[in-house]
C-alpha positions as CSV (number, residue, x, y, z in Angstrom):
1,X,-13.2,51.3,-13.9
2,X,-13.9,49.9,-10.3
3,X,-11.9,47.4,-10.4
4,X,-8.9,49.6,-12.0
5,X,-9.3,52.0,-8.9
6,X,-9.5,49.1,-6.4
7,X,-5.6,48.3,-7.7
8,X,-4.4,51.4,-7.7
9,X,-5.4,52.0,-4.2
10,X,-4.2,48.8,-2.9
11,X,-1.0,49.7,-4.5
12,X,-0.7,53.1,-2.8
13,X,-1.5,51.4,0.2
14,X,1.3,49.0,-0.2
15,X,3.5,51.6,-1.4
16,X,3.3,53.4,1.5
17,X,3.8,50.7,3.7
18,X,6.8,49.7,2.0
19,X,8.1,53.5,2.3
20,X,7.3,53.1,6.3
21,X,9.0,49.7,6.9
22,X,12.0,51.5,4.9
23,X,12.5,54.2,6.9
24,X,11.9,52.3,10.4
25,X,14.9,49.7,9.1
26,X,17.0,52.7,7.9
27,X,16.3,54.9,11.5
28,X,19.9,56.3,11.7
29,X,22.1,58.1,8.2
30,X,25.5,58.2,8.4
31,X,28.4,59.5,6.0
32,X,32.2,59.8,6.2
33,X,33.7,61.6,3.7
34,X,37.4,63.5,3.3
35,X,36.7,66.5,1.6
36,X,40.2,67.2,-0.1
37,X,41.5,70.3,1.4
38,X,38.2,71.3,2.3
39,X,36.5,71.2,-0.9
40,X,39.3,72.8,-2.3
41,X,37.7,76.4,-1.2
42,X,35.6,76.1,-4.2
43,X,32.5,77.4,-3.0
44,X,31.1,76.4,-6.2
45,X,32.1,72.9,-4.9
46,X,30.7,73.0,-1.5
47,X,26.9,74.6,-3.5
48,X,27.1,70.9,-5.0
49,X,28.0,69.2,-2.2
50,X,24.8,70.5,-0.8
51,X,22.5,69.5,-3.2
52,X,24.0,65.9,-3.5
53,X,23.9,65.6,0.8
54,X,20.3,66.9,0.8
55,X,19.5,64.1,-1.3
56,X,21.4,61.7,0.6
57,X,19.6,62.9,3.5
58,X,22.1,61.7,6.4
59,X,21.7,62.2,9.9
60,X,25.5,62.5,10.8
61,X,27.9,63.4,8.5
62,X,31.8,63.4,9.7
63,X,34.6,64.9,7.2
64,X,38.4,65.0,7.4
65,X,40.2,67.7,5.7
66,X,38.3,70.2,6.2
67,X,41.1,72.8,5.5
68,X,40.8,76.0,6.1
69,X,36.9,75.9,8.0
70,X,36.8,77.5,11.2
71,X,33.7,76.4,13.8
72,X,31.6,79.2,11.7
73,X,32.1,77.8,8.6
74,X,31.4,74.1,9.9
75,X,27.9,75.9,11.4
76,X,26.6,77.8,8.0
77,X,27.2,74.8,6.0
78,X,25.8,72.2,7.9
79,X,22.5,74.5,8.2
80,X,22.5,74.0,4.6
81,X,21.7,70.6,4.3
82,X,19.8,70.7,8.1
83,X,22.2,69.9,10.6
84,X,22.0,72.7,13.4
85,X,24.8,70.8,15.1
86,X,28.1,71.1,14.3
87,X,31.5,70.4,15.7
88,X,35.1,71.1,14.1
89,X,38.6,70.0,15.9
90,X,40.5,72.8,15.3
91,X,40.8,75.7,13.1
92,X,44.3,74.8,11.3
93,X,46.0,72.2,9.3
94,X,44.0,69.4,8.4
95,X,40.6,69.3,11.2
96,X,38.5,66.8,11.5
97,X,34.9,68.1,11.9
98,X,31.7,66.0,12.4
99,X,27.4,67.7,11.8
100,X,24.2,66.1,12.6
101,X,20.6,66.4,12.9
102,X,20.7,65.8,16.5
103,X,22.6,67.2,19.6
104,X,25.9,66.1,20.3
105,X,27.0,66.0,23.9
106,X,29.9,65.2,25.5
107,X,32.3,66.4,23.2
108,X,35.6,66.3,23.1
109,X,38.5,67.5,21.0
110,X,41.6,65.7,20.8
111,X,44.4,66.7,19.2
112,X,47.6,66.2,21.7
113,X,49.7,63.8,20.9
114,X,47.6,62.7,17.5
115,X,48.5,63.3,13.4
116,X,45.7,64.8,12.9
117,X,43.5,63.9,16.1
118,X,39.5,63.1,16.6
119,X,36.6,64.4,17.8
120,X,34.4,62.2,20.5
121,X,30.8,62.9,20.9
122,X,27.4,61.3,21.8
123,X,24.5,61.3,19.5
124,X,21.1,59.6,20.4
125,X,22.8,57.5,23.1
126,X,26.0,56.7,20.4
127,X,29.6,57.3,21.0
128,X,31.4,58.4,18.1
129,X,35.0,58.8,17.0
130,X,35.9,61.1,14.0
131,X,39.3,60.7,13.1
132,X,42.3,60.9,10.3
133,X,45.5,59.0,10.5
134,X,48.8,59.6,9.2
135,X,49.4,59.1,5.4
136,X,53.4,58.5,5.6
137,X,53.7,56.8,9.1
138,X,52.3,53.4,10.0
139,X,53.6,53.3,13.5
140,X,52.0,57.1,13.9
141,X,48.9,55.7,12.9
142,X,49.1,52.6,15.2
143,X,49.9,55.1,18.1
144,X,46.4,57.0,17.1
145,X,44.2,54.2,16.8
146,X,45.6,52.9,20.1
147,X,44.2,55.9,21.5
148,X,41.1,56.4,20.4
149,X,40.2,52.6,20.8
150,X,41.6,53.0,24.6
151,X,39.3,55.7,24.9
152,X,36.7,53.7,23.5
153,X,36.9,50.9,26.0
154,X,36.2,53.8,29.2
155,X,32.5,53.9,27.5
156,X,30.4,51.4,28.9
157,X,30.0,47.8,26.6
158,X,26.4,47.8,26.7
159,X,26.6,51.1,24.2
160,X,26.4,51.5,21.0
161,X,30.2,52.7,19.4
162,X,31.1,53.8,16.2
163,X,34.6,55.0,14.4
164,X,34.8,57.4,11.3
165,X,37.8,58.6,9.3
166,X,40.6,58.3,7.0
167,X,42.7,55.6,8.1
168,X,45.2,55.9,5.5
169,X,45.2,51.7,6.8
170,X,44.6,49.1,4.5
171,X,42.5,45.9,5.6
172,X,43.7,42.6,6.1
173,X,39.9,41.9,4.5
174,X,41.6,43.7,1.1
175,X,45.1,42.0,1.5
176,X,44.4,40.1,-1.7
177,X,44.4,43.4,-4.1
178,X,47.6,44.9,-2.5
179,X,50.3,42.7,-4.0
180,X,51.7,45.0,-6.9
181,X,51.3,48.1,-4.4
182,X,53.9,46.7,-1.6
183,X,56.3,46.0,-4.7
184,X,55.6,50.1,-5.6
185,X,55.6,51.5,-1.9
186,X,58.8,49.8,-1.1
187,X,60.3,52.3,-3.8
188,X,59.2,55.5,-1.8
189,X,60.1,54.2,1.6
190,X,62.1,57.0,3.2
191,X,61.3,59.2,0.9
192,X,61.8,62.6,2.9
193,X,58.1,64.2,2.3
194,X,57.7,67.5,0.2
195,X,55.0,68.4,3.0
196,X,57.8,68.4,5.6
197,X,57.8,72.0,7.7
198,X,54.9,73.0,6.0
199,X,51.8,74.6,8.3
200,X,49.9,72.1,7.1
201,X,51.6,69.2,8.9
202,X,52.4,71.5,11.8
203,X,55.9,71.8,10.7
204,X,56.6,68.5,11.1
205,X,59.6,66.6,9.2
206,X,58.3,63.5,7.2
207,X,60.1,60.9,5.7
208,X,57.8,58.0,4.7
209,X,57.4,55.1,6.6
210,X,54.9,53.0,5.5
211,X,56.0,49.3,5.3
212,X,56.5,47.0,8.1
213,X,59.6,45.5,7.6
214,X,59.2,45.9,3.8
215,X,55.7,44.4,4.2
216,X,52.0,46.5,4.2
217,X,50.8,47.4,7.4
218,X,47.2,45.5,8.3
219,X,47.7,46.1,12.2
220,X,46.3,49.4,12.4
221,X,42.9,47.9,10.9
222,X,43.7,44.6,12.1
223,X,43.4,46.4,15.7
224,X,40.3,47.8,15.3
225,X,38.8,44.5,14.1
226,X,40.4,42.8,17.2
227,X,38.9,45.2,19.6
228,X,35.3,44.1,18.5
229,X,34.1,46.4,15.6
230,X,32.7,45.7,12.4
231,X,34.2,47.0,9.4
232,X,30.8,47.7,7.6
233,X,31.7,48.0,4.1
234,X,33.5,44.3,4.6
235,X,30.1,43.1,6.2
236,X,28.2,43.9,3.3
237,X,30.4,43.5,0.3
238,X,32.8,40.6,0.7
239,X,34.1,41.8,-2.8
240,X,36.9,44.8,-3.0
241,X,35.5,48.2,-2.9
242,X,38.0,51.0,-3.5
243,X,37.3,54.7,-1.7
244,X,40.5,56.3,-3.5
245,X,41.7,57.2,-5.4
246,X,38.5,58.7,-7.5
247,X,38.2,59.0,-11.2
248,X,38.9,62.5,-11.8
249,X,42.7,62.3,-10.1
250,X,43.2,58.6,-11.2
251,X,46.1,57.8,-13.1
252,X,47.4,54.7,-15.2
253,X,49.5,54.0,-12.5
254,X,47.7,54.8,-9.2
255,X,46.1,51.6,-7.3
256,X,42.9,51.2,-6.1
257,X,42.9,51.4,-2.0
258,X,40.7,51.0,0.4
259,X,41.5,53.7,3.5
260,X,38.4,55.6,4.3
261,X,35.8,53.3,7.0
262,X,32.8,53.2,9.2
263,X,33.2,50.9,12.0
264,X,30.9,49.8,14.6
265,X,31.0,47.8,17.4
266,X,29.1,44.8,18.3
267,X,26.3,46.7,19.8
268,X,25.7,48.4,16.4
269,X,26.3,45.5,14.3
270,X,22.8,43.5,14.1
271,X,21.8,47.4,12.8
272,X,23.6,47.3,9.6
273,X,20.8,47.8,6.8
274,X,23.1,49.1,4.3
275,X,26.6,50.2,3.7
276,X,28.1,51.6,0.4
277,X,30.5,53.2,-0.9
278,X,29.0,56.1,-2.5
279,X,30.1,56.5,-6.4
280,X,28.3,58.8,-8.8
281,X,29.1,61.8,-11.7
282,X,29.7,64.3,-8.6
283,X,31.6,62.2,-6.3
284,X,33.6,61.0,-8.9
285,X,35.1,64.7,-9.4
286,X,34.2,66.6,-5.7
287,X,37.2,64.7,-3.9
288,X,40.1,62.2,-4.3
289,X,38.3,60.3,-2.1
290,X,34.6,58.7,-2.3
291,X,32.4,59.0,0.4
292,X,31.3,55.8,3.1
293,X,27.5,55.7,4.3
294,X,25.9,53.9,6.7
295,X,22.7,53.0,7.4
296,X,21.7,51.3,11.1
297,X,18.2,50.4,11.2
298,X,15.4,50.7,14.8
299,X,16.8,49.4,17.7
């Protein structure tokens, strides 16, 4: 009987080391994830969202689409899941919006200019960018990334950098998977967009222009990669990993893509415990896209 309590305790004991050394390496959360239309303004929806983030337990979350939230909105459902820090881009169209655990300083909204915009701030010492590119425009979402990467090289190189969003970009990492997509964009190229004058592209007509010169698009990507960041999900998984579209609005004939990143610069890079993309029974039916998280362990 001694001897059976003398394991047990050594294996609490190493249990609970184990659970210490965990959370040390996996010191900082994070989560992107495009919401589709703000959870569709199913509040039923969001109630599951809730339960699912509390159990990812993230320390920054940043979203896309989240349709129809104003800064309220953004505040009462972060609280949920207890992040008493909150920050949406604007209050119409499609906003970008980013929550965490700790303050965020230095923020700034930009939306001039921009598809959809971002959001800088600084958490714990960390620049981040929230952003959402153009779905129709490759050349729109070159002149985007431009911007937020030039605003990104103001910040000093010693400090830690990270970029969040929908990219609506696919990766030159991923360039092996596209082949039967080019074939099937170059059919909708110039496609005027049933979108176009609606409020939620700001009026804006849209015929599609996603190919360069018939061919995919890698240099919106490709640029972010150049300008020293890490494309985290690539770091960890050198085989494909989709993030749209998800199960419950997949069809025979949609294509698995790869759009929706966490990036971080070299800084943050050594930090990358774990990167996934997150795929379960609720994510496969809360969005059309699946949610990116990113654990950076201690310093």
């Amino acid at each position: 009987m001694l001897k059976r309590k003398k394991i047990i305790l050594i294996l609490l004991v190493w249990v609970c080391l184990f659970a210490t050394q965990t959370h040390a390496q996996a010191q900082l959360t994070l989560l992107n994830y495009n919401t589709r239309y703000g959870f569709q303004g199913d509040r039923a929806l969001m109630d599951k969202f809730v339960e699912w983030v509390n159990v990812i337990d993230p320390d920054i979350v940043a979203f896309q689409e989240m349709t129809h939230f104003t800064q309220s909105d953004l505040e009462i459902l972060a609280k949920r899941y207890g992040h008493h820090y909150a920050v949406i881009s604007k209050e119409y169209a499609h906003p970008v919006a980013i929550t965490s655990r700790y303050p965020i300083v230095n923020i700034q909204k930009v939306t001039v200019n921009l598809w959809h915009g971002y959001i800088y701030g600084n958490i714990k010492g960390i620049h981040f960018f929230v952003t959402h590119l153009s779905p129709f425009d490759w050349e729109s979402r070159k002149r985007d990334i431009d911007m937020v990467l030039a605003h990104a090289k103001l910040l000093p190189v010693d400090a830690g950098k990270v970029i969040m969003g929908d990219l609506n970009a696919l990766s030159p990492s991923d360039s092996a998977q596209y082949g039967e997509l080019e074939v099937a964009m170059a059919k909708s190229e110039g496609r005027l967009e049933a979108v176009s004058g609606l409020s939620i592209v700001e009026g804006k007509t849209i015929h599609r222009n996603n190919l360069d010169d018939t061919k995919i698009d890698y240099s919106v990507v490709g640029e972010v990669l150049t300008n020293g960041f890490t494309d985290v999900i690539a770091h960890k998984h050198p085989d494909f990993q989709n993030s749209v579209p998800t199960e419950s609005v997949r069809k025979k004939s949609s294509f698995l893509r790869r759009i929706d990143y966490i990036f971080v610069n070299d800084v943050l890079t050594p930090r990358i415990f774990k990167a996934e993309i997150l795929k379960d029974e609720l994510t496969h039916r809360m969005s059309d896209h699946y949610p990116v998280l990113l654990k950076l362990s201690a310093d």
